[in-house]
C-alpha positions in Angstrom: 92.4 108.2 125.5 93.5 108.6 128.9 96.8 106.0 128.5 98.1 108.4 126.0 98.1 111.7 127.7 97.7 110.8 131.8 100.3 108.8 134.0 97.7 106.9 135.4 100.2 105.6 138.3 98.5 106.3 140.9 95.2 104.8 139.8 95.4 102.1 142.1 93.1 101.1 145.4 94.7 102.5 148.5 95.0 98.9 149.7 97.3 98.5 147.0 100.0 101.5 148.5 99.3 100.4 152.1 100.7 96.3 151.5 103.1 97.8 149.4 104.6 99.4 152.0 104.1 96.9 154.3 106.1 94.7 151.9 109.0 96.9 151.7 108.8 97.2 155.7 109.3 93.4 156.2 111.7 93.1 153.4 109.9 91.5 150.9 110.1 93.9 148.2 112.2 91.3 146.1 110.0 88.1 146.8 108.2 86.2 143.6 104.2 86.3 143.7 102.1 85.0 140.9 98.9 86.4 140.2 95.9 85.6 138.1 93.5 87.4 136.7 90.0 85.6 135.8 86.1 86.1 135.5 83.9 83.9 137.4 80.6 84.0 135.0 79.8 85.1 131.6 77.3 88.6 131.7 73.8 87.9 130.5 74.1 83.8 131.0 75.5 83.8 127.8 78.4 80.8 126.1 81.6 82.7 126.1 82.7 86.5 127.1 85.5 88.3 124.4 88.8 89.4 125.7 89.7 92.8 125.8 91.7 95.7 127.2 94.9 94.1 126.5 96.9 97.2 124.6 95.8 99.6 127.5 97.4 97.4 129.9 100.7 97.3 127.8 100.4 100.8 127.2 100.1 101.6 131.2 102.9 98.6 132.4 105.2 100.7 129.8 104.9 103.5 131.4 104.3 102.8 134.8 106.3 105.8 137.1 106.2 107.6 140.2 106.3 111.5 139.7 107.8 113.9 141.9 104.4 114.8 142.7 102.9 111.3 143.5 106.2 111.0 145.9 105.2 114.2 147.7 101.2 113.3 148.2 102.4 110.2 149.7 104.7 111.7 152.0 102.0 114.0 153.2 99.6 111.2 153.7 102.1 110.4 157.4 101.5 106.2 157.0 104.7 105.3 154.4 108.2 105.0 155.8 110.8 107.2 153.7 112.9 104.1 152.3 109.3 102.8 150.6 108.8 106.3 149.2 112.1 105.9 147.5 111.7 102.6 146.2 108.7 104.0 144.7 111.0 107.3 143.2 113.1 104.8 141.6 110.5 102.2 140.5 111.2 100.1 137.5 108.4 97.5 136.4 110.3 94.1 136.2 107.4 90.9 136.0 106.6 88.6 133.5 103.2 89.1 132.2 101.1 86.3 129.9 97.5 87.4 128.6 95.3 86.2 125.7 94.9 87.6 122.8 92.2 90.3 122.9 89.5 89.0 120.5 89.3 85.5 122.3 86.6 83.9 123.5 87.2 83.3 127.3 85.7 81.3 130.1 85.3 81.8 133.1 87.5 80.2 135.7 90.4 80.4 133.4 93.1 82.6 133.7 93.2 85.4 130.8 96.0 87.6 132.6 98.8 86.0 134.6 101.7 88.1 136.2 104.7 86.8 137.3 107.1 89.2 139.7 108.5 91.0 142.6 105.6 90.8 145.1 104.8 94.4 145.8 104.7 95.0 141.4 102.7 91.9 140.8 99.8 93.4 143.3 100.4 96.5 142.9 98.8 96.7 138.9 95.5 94.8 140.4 93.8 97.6 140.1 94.3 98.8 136.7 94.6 95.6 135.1 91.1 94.7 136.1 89.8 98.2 134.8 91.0 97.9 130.9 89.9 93.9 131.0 86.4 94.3 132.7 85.4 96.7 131.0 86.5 96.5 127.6 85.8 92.6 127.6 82.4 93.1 128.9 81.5 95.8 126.0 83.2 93.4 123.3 81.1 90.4 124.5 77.9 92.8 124.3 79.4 94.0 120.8 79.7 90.6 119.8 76.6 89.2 121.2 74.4 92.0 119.1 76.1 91.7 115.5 75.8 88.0 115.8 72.0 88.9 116.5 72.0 90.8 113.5 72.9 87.9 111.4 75.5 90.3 108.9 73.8 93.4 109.0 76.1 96.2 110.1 76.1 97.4 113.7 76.7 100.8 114.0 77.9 101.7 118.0 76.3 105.3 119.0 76.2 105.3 122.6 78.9 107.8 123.3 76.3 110.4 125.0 74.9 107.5 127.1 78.5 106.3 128.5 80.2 106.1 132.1 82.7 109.1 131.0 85.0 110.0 128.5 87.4 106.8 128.4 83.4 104.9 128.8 82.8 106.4 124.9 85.9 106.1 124.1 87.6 102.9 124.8 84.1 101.3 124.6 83.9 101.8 120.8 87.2 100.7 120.3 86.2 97.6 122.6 82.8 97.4 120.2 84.6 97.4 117.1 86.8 94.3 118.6 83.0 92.8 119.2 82.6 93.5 115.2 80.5 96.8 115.0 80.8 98.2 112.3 82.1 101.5 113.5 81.0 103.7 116.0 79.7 107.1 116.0 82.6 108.5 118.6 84.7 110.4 116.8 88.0 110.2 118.2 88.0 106.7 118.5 89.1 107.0 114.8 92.0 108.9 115.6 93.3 107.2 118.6 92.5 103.6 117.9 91.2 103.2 114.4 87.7 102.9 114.4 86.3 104.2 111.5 83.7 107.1 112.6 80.2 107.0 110.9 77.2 109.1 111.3 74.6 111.8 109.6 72.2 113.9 111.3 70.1 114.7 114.2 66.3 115.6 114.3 67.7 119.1 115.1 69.1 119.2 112.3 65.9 118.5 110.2 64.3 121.2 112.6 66.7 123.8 111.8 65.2 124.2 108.4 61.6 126.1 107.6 60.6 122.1 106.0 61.8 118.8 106.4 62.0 119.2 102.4 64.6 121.6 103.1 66.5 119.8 105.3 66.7 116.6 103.4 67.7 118.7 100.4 70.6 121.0 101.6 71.9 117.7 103.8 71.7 115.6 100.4 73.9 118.5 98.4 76.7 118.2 100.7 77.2 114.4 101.2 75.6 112.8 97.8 77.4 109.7 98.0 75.3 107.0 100.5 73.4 109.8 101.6 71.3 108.7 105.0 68.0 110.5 105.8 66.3 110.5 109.4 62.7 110.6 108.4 60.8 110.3 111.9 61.1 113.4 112.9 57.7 114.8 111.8 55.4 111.7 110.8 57.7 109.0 109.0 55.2 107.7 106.9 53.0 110.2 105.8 56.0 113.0 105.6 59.4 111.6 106.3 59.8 109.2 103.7 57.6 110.7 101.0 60.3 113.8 101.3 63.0 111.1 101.5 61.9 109.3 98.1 61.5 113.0 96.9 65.3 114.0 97.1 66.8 110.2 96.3 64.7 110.3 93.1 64.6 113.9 91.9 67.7 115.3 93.0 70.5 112.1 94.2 69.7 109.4 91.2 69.7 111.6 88.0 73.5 112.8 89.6 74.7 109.1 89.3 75.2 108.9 93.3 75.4 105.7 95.3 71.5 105.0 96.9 71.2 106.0 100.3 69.1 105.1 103.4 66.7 106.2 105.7 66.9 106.4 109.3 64.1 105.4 111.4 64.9 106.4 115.4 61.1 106.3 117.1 58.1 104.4 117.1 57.4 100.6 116.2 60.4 99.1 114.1 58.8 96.3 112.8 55.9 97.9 111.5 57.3 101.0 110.5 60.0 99.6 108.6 57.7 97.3 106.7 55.7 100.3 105.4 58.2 101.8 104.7 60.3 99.0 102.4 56.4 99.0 100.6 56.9 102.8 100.2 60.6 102.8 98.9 59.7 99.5 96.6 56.4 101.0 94.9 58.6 103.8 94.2 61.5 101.9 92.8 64.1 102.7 95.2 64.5 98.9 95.8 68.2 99.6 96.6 67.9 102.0 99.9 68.3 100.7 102.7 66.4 101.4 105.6 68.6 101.4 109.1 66.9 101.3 113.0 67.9 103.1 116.4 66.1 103.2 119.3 67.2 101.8 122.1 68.1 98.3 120.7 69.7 95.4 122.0 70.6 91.8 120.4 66.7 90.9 122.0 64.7 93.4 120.0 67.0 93.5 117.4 66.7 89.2 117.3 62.4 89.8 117.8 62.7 92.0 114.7 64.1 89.5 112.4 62.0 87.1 113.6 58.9 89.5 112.7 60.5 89.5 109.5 61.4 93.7 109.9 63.1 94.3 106.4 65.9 96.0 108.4 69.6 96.3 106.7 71.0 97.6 110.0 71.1 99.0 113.6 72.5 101.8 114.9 73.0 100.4 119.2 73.8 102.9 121.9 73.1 103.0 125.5 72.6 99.3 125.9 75.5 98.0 124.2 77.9 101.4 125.3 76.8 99.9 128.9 76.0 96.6 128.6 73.1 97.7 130.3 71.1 94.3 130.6 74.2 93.5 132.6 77.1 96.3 133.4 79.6 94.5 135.5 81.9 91.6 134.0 83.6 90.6 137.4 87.0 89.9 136.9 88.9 89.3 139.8 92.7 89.0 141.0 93.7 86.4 143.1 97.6 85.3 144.4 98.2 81.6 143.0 101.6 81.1 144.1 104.7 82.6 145.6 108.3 81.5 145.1 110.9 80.2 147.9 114.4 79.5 146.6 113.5 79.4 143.3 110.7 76.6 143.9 107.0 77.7 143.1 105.0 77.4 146.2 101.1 77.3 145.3 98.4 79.3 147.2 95.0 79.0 147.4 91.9 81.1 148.5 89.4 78.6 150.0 85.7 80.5 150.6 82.4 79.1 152.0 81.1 79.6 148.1 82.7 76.8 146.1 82.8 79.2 143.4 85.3 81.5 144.9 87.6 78.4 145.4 90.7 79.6 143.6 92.9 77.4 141.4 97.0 77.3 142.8 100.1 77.7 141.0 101.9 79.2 137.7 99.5 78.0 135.2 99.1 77.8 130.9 96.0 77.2 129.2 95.4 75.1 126.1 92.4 75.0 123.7 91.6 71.4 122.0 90.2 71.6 118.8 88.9 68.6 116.8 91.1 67.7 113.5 88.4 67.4 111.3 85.7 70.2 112.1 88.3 72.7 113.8 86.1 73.2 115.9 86.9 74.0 119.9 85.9 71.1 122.3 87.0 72.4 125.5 90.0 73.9 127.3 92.1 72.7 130.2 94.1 75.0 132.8 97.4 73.1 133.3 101.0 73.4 135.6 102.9 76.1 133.2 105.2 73.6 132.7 102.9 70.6 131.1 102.9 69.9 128.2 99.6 68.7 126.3 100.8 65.9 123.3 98.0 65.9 121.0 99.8 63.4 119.1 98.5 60.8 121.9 94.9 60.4 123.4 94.4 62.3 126.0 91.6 62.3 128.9 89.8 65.4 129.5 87.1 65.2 132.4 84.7 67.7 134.7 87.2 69.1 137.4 84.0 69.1 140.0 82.0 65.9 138.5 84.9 63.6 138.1 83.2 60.5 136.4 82.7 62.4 133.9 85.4 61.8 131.1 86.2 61.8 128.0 89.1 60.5 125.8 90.2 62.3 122.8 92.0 61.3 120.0 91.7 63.5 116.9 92.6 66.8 118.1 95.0 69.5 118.3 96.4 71.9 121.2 96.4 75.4 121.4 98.5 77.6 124.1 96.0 80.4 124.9 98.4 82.3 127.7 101.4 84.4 125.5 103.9 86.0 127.3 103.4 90.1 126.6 106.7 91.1 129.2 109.8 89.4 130.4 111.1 91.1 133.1 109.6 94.1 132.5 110.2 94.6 128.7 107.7 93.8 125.9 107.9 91.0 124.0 104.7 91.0 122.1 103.9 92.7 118.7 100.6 94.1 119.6 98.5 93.1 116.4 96.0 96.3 115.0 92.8 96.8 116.0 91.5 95.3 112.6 94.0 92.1 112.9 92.2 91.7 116.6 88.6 92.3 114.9 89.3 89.4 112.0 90.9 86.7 114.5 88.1 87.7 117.4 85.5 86.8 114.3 87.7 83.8 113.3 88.0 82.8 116.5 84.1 82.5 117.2 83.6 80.3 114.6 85.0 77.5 115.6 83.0 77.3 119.0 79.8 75.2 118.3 76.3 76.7 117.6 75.1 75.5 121.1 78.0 78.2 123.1 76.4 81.1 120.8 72.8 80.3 122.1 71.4 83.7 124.1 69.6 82.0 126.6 70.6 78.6 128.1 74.1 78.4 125.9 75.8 75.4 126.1 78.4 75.2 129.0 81.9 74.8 127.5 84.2 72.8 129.6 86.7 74.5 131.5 88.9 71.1 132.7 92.2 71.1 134.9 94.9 68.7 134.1 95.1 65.4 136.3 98.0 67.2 138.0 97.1 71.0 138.8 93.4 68.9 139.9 95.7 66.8 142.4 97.4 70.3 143.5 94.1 71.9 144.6 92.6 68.7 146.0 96.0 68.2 148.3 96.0 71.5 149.2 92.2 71.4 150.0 92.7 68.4 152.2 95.6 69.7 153.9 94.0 73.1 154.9 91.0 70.9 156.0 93.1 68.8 158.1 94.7 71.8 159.5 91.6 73.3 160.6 90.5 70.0 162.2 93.9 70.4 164.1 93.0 73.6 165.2 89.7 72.7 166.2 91.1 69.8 168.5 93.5 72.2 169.5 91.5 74.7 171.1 
C-alpha cells in the first residue's frame, strides 16, 4: 500500500543521514561498499524461513528521491553541511542489487539481499530493506508453516483487525498468500497485489435479525452459490446448525446451488465439529463443508487432525497476521567488503558471540540438488566469482565442524542470488504474485521431510566454499594477531 502512494525516503534510521553525511564530508561519497543482508535463526526453531518483501524493495529503490521538503527538514535539523544537502537534492540510486527470489526457502547465515555501490547508497537503504524482508518473510514462513499443518485444506488469512497497522494487514496478506493461504479476508490486498478477498458474515450480522432463521435466510438469498453460515452465535448445536441444515435443504438445494458451509468461530473445535459432521451427514448434506476460526495456529490446527476433527479448513488471524508465537524474524545488515582501486577488500565484524561472526567479501550462493530425487542437499555461500562444476565431485563440509565432509557426485547447482539492479536500473522481470505462490510451493518440495518437521527440524547445511572459509579464517587470525600486537604494545 504505502510504496504506491508515499515517498518513503526518508524512512530511514537517523544513523543512516548522520554517516551519510559524514561520508560526503571526508569525500567518500563515490567509494564501493558491499553489503549483505541475512537472518541469523529461523522463528519458531523451525527447517527453513520463506523469502519475501522483494517487490516492495524494488518498488521503493525505483523511486528512491529527496523532496524539496525532505531537503528543508534537514537543513533545519543544524548537523548536515550544505554540499551533502545537495547531493541529497540531486540523488540518483546507482548500486548493483542481487536478492532471491521471494518464495524461497532461506537459511539463515546466508545472504538473501546483497548490494553493491557507492558507499553512502549501499547503507543508506538498510533500513528499509530490512523492513519489507523481515516482515514479509517472517509472515510467509508462518503462512507457510500453517497450510503445510493443514495438510491441503484451504487457509484462509483474517487477521487484518489484529495487525501492527495498515501496511501490517496489508502487505501481510499479500506476504500470506506467498506462504500459500488461500486468500485473505483484507480487501484491498486484492486490488493492490492480487490476493483474492474472501469472506461472509459476522455474528452481528446474525444479531441484526429478530432470529438466526432470519439471518441465515436473507444472507443465503443474496449469495446462493457456496453460501457459508456462522452457526455459533446462539448455541451451534442445538440452534446454529439445525437452522443451517434448514436453509441448505429447504431453500439453497431445490435452487440447484453449489453446497455451502458452516462456520464454527467459538467453543471446542474438535468436538464441535464432529457433532456437527454427524448432524450435516444424518441429514444428507454430506457435501458441506464445515470451516474453523478461533484463534488457530499450525499447533491446534496440527492437534485437530490428529483428533481426527472432520475439518475442511481454517480461517487464521492474529497468530499468523503476527506471527505471534514468534513476531520478529531478525534480519540484519552487515558491510562485507569495500573496494580500493578496483580490488575487493573484505571486511568482517568479529563479536564475543560466535554467531554474530560475519562472513567477508562479494558473495553468490548455490543450491545442490541430488540428480535423481531433486531434492536440495545443502547450500554453499561462495567468492561471487566461483564457480561450482557439478559436472565434477565436489566436497561440501560443516564450515565450524570441519571433519565433517562430504563428497558429492550426482548433483546439480543452483545460483540462488539474481541480480535485480545494475547500476541503479532494473534488470529483473518481477514474476506475479501467483508465479511467486507456485514456485515458493515448488520450491518446498524438494527440501526433505526432516527440514519441514515443527519442532526439532532437521538443520540444513549452510557450507562456505574451501576459499571464502580461508578468507574468514585469515582474516580471523590476522585480527587476532593484531590484538595480541596491541596487547604487547601497551
Amino acid at each position: 500500500m504505502t510504496d504506491k502512494h508515499i515517498n518513503l525516503t526518508m524512512l530511514v534510521d537517523f544513523y543512516e543521514l548522520t554517516m551519510a553525511n559524514g561520508y560526503f564530508e571526508h569525500g567518500m561519497q563515490d567509494e564501493i561498499a558491499c553489503f549483505d543482508l541475512f537472518f541469523r535463526r529461523v522463528p519458531d526453531a523451525g527447517g527453513f524461513a520463506i523469502m519475501a518483501g522483494l517487490e516492495q524493495l524494488i518498488n521503493y529503490l525505483e523511486n528512491l528521491f529527496f523532496s524539496t521538503a525532505d531537503i528543508e527538514y534537514l537543513r533545519c535539523k543544524g548537523i548536515f553541511s550544505e554540499g551533502f544537502l545537495n547531493y541529497l537534492a540531486n540523488f540518483q540510486f546507482s548500486c548493483d542489487v542481487y536478492a532471491i527470489p521471494e518464495g524461497t526457502p532461506i537459511f539463515p547465515g546466508e545472504p538473501i539481499v546483497t548490494v553493491k555501490g557507492p558507499i553512502i547508497q549501499a547503507q543508506f537503504i538498510e533500513t528499509i530493506a530490512l523492513l519489507y524482508i523481515n516482515h514479509q518473510s517472517l509472515i510467509a514462513t508462518k503462512a507457510n508453516r500453517i497450510v503445510r499443518a493443514a495438510k491441503g485444506r484451504p487457509v484462509i488469512e483474517m487477521g487484518s483487525r489484529r495487525a501492527q497497522g495498515s501496511d501490517g494487514a496489508v502487505l501481510g496478506a499479500r506476504a500470506a498468500y506467498i506462504g500459500g493461504s488461500k486468500g485473505s479476508s483484507c480487501t484491498i490486498a486484492e486490488g493492490l497485489y492480487g490476493v483474492p478477498a474472501l469472506g461472509t458474515m459476522a455474528h452481528s450480522w446474525v444479531q441484526s435479525f429478530d432470529t438466526e432463521y432470519e439471518a441465515f435466510e436473507r444472507y443465503a438469498r443474496l449469495y446462493p452459490d457456496n453460501c457459508v453460515l456462522l452457526v455459533d452465535t446462539y448455541d451451534t448445536l442445538k440452534s446454529g446448525i439445525p437452522n443451517a441444515i434448514k436453509i441448505f435443504k429447504e431453500l439453497l438445494l431445490p435452487r440447484g446451488c453449489v453446497p455451502g458451509a458452516i462456520r464454527i468461530d467459538s467453543g471446542d473445535a474438535a468436538y464441535l465439529s464432529k457433532k456437527a459432521r454427524g448432524l450435516l451427514d444424518a441429514a444428507g448434506l454430506t457435501e458441506i463443508r464445515i470451516i474453523i476460526s478461533n484463534s488457530l495456529d499450525e499447533y491446534i490446527i496440527k492437534d485437530l487432525l490428529i483428533q481426527k476433527a472432520p475439518i475442511d479448513g481454517f480461517g487464521v488471524g492474529e497468530r499468523l497476521i503476527t506471527s505471534k508465537t514468534e513476531p520478529v524474524f531478525g534480519g540484519v545488515y552487515k558491510l562485507v567488503a569495500t573496494e580500493v582501486g578496483g580490488q575487493t577488500v573484505p571486511k568482517i565484524k568479529i563479536s564475543n558471540n560466535p554467531e554474530k561472526v560475519t562472513t567477508p567479501g562479494f558473495k553468490q550462493v548455490y543450491r545442490l540438488f541430488d540428480k535423481v530425487k531433486h531434492k536440495a542437499i545443502a547450500d554453499v555461500v561462495t567468492l561471487f566469482d566461483e564457480e561450482i562444476d557439478d559436472r565434477e565431485p565436489y566436497t561440501i563440509f560443516d564450515p565450524n565442524h570441519t571433519w565433517k565432509r562430504r563428497e558429492l557426485i550426482d548433483f546439480y547447482a543452483v545460483k540462488l542470488l539474481h541480480p535485480i539492479f545494475k547500476k541503479g536500473k532494473l534488470v529483473y522481470h518481477k514474476p506475479t504474485i501467483e508465479e511467486i505462490r507456485t514456485y515458493s510451493n515448488e520450491e518446498v518440495d524438494k527440501l526433505w521431510e526432516e527440514s519441514l518437521r515443527f519442532e526439532k527440524a532437521h538443520t540444513f547445511y549452510v557450507d562456505l566454499s574451501q576459499k571464502l572459509w580461508d578468507l574468514k579464517h585469515d582474516l580471523l587470525k590476522e585480527y587476532s594477531e593484531r590484538l595480541e600486537n596491541h596487547s604487547k604494545e601497551g
